[in-house]
N, C-alpha and C positions, 0 to 999 in steps of 0.2 A: 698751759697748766690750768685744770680746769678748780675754779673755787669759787663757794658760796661764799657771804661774811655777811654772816646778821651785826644789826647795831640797834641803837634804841634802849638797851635794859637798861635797871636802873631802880630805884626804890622810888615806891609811891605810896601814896595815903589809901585806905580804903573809899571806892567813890571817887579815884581818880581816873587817869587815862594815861598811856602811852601808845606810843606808835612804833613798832618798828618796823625794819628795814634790811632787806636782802639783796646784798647787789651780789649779781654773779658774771665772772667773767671765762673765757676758755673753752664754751661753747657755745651751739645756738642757743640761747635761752629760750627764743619765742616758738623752739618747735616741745618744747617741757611743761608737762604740767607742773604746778608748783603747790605744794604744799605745806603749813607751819603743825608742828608738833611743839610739845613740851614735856618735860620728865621731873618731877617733885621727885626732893628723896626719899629714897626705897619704895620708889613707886615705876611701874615700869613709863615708856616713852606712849603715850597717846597722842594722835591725830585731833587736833584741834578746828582746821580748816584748810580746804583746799579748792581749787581755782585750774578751770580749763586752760587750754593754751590760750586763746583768745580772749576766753573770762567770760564769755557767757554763761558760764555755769559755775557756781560754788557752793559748797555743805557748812557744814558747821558741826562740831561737836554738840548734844545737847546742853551742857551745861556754859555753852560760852553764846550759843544765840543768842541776838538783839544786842546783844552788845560788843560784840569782835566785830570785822571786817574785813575781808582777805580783798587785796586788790594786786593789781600789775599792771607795770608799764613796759611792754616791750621794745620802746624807744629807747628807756633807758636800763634796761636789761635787768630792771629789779623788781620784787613783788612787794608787799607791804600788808601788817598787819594791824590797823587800828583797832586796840581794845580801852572801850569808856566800863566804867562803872566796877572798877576791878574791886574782887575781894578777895581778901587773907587764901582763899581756896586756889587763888590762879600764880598765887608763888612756885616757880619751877624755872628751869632754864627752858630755852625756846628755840627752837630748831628749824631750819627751812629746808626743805630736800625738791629737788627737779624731777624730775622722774618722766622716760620713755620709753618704752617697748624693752622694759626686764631692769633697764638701766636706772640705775641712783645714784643721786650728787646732795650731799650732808655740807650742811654749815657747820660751823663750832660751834656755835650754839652762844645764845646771850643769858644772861641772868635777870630776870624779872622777880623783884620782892613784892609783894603787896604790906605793907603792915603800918602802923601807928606809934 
């Protein structure tokens, strides 16, 4: 059975940080690129950041450069999103999808707040 499951959400301060976290299990993970979205309400789902198979290469949305981080460990079959310096604007739930040749695999999605 194949499944992603973000963790990590959670409510922070403006100017803080959280990390989260995508384990997937049910396929090959390390032949996937991986990628984190997120969707604010009534806003549609945007690409935030994503990361080759190996991880030599990753984007970033412009409005989350220098301060996200897309990584992966294909040891342990999960990628990772470190975001510092969050503000009220990156509240949304957070998504991670696998994606291969046509093929996509969606986490549930976590809940990130930013506020005060």
């Amino acid at each position: 059975q194949v499944q992603l499951v973000e963790s990590g959400g959670g409510l922070v301060q403006p100017g803080g940080s959280l990390r989260l976290s995508c384990a997937a299990s049910g396929f090959t993970f390390s032949y996937y690129a991986v990628s984190w979205h997120r969707q604010a309400p009534g806003e549609e789902r945007e690409l935030v950041a994503a990361i080759t198979i190996i991880g030599g290469n990753t984007n970033y949305a412009d409005s989350v450069k220098g301060r996200f981080t897309i990584s992966r460990d294909n040891a342990k079959n999960t990628a990772y999103l470190q975001m510092n310096s969050l503000k009220p604007e990156d509240t949304a739930v957070y998504y991670c999808r696998a994606t291969r040749a046509g093929v996509y695999y969606w986490g549930q999605g976590t809940q990130v707040t930013v506020s005060s």
